[in-house]
ROTILUM-975159 format. One record per residue (C-alpha): x, y, z; residue number from 1; residue in one letter. Coordinates in Angstrom, 2 decimals. Layout:
+---------+---------+---------+-----+---------+
:       u :       v :       w : num : residuo :
+---------+---------+---------+-----+---------+
:       X :       Y :       Z : NUM :       A :
...
+---------+---------+---------+-----+---------+
END
This chain:
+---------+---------+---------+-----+---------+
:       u :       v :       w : num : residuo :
+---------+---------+---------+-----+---------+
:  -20.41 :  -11.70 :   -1.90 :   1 :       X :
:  -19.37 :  -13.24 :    1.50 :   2 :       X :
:  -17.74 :  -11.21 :    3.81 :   3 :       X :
:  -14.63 :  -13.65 :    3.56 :   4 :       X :
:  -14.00 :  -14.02 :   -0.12 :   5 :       X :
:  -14.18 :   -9.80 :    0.26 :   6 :       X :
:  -11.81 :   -9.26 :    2.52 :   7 :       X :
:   -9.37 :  -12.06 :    0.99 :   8 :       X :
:  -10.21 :   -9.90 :   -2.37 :   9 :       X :
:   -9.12 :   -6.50 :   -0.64 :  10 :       X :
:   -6.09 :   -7.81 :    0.97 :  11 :       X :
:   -5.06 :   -9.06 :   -2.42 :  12 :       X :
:   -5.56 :   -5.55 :   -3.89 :  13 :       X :
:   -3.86 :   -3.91 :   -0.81 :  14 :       X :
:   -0.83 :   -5.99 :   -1.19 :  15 :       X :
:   -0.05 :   -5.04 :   -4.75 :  16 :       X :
:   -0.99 :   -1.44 :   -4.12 :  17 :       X :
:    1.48 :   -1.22 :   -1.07 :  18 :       X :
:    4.61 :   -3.22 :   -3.13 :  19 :       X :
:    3.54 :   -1.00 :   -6.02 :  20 :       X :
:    3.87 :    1.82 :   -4.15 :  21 :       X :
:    7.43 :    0.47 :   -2.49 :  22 :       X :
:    8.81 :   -0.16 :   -5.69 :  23 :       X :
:    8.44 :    2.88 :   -7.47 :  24 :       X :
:    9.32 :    4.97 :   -3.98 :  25 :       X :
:   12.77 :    2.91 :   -3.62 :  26 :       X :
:   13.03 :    2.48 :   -7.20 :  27 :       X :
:   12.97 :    6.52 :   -8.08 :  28 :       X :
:   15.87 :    6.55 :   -5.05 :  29 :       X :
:   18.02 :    4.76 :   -6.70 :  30 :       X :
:   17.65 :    5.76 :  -10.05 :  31 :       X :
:   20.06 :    8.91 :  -10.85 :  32 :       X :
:   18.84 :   12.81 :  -11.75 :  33 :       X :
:   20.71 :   12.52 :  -15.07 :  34 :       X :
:   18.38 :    9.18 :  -15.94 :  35 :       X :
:   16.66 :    9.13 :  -19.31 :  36 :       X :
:   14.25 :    7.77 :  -21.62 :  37 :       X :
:   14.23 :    6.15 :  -24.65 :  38 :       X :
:   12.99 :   10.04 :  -26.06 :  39 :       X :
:   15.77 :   11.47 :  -23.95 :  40 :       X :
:   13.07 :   13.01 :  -21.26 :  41 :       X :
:   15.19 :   13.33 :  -17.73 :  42 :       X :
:   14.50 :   11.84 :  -14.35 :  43 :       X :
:   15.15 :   15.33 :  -12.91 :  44 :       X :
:   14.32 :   18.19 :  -10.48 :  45 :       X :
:   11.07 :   18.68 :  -11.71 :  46 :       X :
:   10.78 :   17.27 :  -14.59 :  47 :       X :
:    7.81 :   14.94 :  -15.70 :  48 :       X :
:    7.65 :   10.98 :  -15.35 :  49 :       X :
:    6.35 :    9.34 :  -18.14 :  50 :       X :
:    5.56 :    6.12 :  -18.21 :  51 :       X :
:    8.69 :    4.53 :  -19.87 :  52 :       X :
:   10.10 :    6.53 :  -16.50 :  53 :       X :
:    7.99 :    4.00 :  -13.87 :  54 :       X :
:    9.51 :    0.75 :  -16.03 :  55 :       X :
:   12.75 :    2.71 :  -15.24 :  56 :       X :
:   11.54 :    2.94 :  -11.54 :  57 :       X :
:   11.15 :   -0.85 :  -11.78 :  58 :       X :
:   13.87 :   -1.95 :  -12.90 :  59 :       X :
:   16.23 :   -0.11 :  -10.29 :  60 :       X :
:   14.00 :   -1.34 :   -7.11 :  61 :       X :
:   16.14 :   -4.20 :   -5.29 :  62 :       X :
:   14.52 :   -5.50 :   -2.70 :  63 :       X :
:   17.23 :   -4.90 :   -0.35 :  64 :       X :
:   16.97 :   -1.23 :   -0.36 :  65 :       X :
:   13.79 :   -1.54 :    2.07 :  66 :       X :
:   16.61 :   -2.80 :    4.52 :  67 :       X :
:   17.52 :    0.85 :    4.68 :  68 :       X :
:   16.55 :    2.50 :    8.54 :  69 :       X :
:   14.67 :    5.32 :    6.85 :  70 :       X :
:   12.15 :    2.36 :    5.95 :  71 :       X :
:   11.66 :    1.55 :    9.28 :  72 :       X :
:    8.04 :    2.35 :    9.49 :  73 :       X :
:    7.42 :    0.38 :    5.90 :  74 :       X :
:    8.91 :   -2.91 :    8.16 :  75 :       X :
:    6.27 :   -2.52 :   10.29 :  76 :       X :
:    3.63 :   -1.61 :    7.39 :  77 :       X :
:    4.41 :   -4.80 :    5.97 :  78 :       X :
:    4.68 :   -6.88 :    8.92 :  79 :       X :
:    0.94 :   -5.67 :    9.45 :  80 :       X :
:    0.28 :   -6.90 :    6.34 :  81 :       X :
:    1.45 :  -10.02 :    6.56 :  82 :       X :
:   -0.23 :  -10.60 :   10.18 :  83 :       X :
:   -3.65 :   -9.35 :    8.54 :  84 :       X :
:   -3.18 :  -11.80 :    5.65 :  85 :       X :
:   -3.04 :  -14.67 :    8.18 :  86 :       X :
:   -5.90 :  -13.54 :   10.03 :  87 :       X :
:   -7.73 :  -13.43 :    6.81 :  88 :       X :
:   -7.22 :  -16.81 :    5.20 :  89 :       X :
:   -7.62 :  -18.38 :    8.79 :  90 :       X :
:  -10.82 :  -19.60 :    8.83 :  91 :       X :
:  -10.77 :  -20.11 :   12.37 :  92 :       X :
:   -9.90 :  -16.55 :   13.49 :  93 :       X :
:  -11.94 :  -14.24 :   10.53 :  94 :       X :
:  -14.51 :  -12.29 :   12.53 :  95 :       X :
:  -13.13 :  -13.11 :   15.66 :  96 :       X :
:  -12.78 :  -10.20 :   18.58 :  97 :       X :
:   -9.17 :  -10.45 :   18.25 :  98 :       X :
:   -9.55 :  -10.12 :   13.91 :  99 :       X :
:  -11.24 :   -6.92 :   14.08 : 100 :       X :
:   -8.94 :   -5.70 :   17.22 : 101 :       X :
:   -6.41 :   -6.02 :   15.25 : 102 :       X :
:   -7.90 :   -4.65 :   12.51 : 103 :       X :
:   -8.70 :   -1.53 :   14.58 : 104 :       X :
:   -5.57 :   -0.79 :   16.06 : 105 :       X :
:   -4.33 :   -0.28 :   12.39 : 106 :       X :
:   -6.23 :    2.68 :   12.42 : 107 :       X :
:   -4.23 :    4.06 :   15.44 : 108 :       X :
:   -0.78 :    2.36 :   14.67 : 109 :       X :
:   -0.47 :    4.20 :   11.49 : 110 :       X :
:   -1.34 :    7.97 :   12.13 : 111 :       X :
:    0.22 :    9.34 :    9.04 : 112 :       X :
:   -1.71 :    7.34 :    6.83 : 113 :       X :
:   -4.87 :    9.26 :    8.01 : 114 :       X :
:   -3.56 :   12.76 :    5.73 : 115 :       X :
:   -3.22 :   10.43 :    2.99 : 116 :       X :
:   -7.12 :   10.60 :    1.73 : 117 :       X :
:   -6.95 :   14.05 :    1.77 : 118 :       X :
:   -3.83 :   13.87 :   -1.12 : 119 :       X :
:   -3.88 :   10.20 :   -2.46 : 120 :       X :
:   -6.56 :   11.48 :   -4.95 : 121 :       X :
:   -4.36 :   13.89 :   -6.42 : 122 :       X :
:   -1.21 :   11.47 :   -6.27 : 123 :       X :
:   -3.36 :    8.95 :   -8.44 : 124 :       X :
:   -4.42 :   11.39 :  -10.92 : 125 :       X :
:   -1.25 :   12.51 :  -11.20 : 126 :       X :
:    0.25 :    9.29 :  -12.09 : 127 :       X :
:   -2.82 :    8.74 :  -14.71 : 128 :       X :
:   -2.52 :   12.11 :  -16.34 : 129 :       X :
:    1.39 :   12.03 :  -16.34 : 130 :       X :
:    2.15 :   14.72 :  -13.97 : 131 :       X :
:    4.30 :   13.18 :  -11.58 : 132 :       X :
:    7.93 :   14.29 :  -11.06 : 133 :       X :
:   10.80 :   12.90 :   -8.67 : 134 :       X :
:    9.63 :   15.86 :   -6.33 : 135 :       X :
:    6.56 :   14.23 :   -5.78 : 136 :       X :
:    7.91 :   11.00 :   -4.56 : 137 :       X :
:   11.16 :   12.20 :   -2.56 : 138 :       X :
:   10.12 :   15.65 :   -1.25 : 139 :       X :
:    7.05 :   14.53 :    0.98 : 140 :       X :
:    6.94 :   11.34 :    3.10 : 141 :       X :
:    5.34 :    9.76 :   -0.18 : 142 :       X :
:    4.97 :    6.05 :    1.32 : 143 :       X :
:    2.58 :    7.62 :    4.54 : 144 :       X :
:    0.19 :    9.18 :    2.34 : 145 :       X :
:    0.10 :    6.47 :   -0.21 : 146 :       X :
:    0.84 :    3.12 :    1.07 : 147 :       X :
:    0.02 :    3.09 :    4.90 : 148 :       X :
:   -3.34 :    5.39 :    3.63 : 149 :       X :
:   -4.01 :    2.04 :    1.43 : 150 :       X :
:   -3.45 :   -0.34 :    4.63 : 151 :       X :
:   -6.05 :    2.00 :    6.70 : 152 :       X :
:   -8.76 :    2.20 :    3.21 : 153 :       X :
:   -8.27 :   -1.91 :    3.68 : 154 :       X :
:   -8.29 :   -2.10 :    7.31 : 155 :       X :
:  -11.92 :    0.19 :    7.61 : 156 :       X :
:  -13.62 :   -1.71 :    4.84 : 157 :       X :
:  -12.65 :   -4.97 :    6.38 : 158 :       X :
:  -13.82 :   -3.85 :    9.82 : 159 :       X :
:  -17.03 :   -2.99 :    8.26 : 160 :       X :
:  -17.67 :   -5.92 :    6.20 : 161 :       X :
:  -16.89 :   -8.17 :    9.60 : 162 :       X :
:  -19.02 :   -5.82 :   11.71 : 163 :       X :
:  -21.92 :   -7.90 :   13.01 : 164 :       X :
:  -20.59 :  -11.15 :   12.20 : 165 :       X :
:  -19.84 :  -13.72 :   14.78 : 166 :       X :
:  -16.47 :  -15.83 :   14.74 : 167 :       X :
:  -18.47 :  -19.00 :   14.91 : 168 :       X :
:  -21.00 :  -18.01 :   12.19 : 169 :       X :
:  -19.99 :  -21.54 :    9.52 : 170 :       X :
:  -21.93 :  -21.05 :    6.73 : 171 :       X :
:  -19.73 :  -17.37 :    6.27 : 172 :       X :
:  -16.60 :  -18.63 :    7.15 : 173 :       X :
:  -16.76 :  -21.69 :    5.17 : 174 :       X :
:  -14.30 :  -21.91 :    2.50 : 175 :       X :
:  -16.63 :  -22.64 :   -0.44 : 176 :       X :
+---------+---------+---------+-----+---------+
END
């Protein structure tokens, strides 16, 4: 696979990991304790999410509640995002010394995310095995382990798949 369709392919999966991620975070913050499902298991302290609980989740996210100043950091997660998205599908500027710069700098720009492999494991089979409770996405700062750890997991393996690769190399930056 060339290096470009793979990082165009990892930035696709990143970017529905991270809004994933957002949606069930701000989503669980606005849905209230006293919540339940259609088998009358509660959204409470504690108590386990199943999955008729994430749909829940989804259907409370609005947008709007990223606008929140506790979200701050998520601005800038997704800002990076958006800037790494445009130095992916531009032909001109994949591979480039300024591509993987930026690339790089993600790895310093988002400390937190760092702590995140040592727990997103657990967090994902958690969510699989239906352990998950409200605790586990309010308590800890749930979006720096999960969602910035996702943006560094993208950033490293499109460093390395770039690594060696000149900007002006055609045949791998050609769009076919």
């Amino acid at each position: 696979m060339k290096p470009l369709r793979f990082c165009q392919g990892f930035m696709v999966l990143c970017g529905i990991m991270i809004l994933s991620l957002l949606i069930f975070r701000l989503g669980i913050g606005a849905t209230p304790d006293e919540t339940v499902d259609s088998l009358g298991r509660k959204m409470g302290f504690n108590d386990r999410l199943s999955l008729e609980h994430y749909g829940i989740m989804m259907r409370n996210f609005r947008p709007t509640l990223l606008f929140q100043w506790e979200y701050f950091y998520e601005w800038i997660l997704v800002a990076a995002f958006g800037v790494g998205c445009v130095f992916v599908w531009s032909h001109d500027r994949f591979g480039s010394p300024g591509f993987r710069w930026f690339f790089g700098a993600q790895l310093v720009f988002f400390p937190a995310g760092w702590f995140g492999f040592l727990f997103l494991p657990s967090v994902v089979r958690s969510m699989i095995a239906g352990t998950m409770t409200r605790e586990s996405f309010t308590d800890v700062p749930f979006l720096w382990g999960t969602a910035h750890t996702v943006w560094l997991l993208t950033s490293i393996l499109i460093l390395i798949a770039t690594l060696g690769r000149r900007s002006d190399d055609q045949s791998e930056n050609s769009p076919t």
